[in-house]
C-alpha positions as CSV (number, residue, x, y, z in Angstrom):
1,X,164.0,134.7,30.3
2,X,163.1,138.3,31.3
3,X,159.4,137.3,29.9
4,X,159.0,134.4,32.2
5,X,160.4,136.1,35.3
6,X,157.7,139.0,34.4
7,X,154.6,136.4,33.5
8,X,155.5,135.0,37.2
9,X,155.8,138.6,38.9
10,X,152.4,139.7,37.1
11,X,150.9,136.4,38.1
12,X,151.6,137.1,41.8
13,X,150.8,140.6,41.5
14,X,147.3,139.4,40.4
15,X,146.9,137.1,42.7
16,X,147.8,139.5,45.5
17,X,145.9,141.9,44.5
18,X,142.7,139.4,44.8
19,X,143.2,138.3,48.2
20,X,143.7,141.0,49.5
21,X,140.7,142.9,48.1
22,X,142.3,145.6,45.7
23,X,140.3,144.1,43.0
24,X,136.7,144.7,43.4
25,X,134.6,141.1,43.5
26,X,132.3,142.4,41.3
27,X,135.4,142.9,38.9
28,X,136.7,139.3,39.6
29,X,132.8,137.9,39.4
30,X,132.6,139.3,35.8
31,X,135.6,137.7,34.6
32,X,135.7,134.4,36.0
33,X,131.8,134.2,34.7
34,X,132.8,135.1,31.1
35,X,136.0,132.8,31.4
36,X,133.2,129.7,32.5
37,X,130.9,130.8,30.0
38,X,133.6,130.7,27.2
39,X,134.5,127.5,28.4
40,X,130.6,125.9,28.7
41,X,130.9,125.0,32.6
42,X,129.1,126.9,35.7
43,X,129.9,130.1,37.4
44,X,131.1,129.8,40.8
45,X,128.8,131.0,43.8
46,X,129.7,134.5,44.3
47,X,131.5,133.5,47.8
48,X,133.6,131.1,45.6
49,X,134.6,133.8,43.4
50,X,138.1,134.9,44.9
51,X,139.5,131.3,45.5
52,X,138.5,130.0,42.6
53,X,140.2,132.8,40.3
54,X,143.1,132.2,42.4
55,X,143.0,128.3,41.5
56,X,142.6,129.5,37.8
57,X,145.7,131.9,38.3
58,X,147.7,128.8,39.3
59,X,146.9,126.3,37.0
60,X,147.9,129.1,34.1
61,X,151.2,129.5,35.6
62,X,151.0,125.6,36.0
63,X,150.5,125.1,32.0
64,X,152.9,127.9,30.9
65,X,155.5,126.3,33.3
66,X,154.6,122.9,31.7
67,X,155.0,124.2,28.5
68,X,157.8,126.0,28.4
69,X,159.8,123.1,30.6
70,X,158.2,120.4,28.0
71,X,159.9,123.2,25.0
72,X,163.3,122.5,26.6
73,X,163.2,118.7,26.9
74,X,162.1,119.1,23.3
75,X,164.9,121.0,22.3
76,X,167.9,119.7,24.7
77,X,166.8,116.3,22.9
78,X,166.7,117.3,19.3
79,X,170.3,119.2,20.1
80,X,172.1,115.9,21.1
């Protein structure tokens, strides 16, 4: 539980700290192009950079939650 409640308090500490400008774009611009370059898609315009890392910050946390809720059902169910 404490790992979840820190994975969601890290997430918005990242996030935060994009927006409002602690992290360097040029710091942001070399991440998200290595992330789309891992993946095989385009890099965002370099005016795109911030909103689109916080679009991939969200669908993480989006996943993990999935995950972790799709875990429960899975194991509530197997319990019964």
């Amino acid at each position: 539980m404490v790992g979840i409640v820190m994975f969601h308090i890290l997430m918005l500490l990242l996030g935060l700290a994009i927006v409002s400008r602690v992290v360097p774009l040029e710091l942001v611009d070399n991440a998200l192009g290595y992330l789309h370059k891992t993946i095989g898609i385009t890099t965002p315009p370099v005016e795109q950079t911030r909103p689109i890392a916080l679009v991939w910050i969200g669908s993480t946390i989006i996943i993990v939650d999935g995950c972790l809720l799709l875990l429960l059902f899975i194991a509530s169910s197997s319990n019964s």
